[in-house]
N, C-alpha and C positions, 0 to 999 in steps of 0.2 A: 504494500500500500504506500502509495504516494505521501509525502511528510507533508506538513501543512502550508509548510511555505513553498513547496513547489506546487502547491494548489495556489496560491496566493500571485506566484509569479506567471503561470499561468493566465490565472483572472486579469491582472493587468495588462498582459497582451493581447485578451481578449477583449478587452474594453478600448485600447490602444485603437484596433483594428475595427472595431464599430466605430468607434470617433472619426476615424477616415474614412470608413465609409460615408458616415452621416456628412461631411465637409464635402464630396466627392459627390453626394446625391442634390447637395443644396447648387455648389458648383454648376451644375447640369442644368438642375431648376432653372437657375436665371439665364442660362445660357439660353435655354428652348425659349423663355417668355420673349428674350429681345430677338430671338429669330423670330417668336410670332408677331410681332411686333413691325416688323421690316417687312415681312408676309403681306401685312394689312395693308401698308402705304404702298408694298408695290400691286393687291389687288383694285385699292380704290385709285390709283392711278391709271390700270389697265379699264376699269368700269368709266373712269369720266374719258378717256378718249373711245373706248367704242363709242360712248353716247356722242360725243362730239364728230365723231366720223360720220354716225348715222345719220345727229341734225345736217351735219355739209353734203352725203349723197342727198337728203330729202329737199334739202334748199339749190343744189344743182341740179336734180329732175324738175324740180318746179320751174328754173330759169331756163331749162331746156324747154319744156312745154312751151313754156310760155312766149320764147322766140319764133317755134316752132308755128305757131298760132296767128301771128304778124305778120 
């Protein structure tokens, strides 16, 4: 049987070893958040120029018509 301070020294490098983990999990956290984060500006970036492409083809068919008509 193991003596009690090799149980002991043990423990501490098990506790050791969660702590970096736990530093290594939070690490990651914030990493993903500011990825998601950069995510969003470049989704709502791609959504205002489709919108913007759309209004400009729907405003050049109507200037096409409307030559067209003249």
């Amino acid at each position: 049987m193991e003596s009690s301070q090799d149980i002991l020294i043990a423990l501490g490098r098990l506790e050791g070893k969660v702590e970096s983990l736990i530093t290594m999990q939070q690490t990651t956290s914030a990493h993903i958040e500011e990825l998601e984060g950069r995510l969003r500006q470049l989704e709502a970036g791609k959504h205002w120029l489709m919108g913007a492409a759309a209004a400009a083809g729907a405003s050049a068919s109507l200037l096409i018509s409307w030559i067209m008509e003249k």
